[in-house]
N, C-alpha and C positions, 0 to 999 in steps of 0.2 A: 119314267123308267122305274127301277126297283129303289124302295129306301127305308117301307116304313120300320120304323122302332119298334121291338118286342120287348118291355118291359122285363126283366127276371128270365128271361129265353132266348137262347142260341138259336138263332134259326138255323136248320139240317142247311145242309150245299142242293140236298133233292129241294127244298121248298123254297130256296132262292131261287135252283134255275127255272123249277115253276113259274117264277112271276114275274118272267121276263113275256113279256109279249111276244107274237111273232115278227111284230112289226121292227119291232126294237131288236129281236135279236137280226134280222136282216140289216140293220144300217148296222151294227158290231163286226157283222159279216163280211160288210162290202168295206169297213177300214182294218180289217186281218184278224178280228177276233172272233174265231169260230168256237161257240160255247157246244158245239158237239165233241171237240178236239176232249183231251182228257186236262190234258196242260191248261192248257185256256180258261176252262172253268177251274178248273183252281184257282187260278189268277184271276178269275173272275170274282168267285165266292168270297178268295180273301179280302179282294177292295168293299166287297159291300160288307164284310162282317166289320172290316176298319170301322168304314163308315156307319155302321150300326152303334158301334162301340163310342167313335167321337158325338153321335148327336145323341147319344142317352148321357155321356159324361156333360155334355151341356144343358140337358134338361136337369141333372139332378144339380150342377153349379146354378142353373136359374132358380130351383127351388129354395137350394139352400139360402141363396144371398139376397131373392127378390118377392119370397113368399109362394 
């Protein structure tokens, strides 16, 4: 699905929903999350920016503490 890290960059909500497949956004589909919806992709954007946000905050604690 979508996840990778952009180092020092916000990824747009346009180039999240970009790099959802279409395969993937049909199984979102079929358990009630339609990313055409306005809502939806919001709530969609936000959990991967979350997650954007926690795996750079653990790339940069691995840096710090592990070289």
């Amino acid at each position: 699905m979508v996840g990778a890290t952009l180092v020092g960059r916000r990824r747009s909500a346009a180039e999240i929903l970009r790099s959802v497949p279409p395969c993937d956004r049909a199984v979102m589909l079929r358990h009630g999350l339609d990313l055409d919806d306005p809502e939806a992709a919001e709530l969609f954007v936000e959990g991967v920016r979350a997650a954007d946000d926690a795996i750079a905050e653990q790339e940069r604690w691995e840096r710090e503490r592990l070289g």
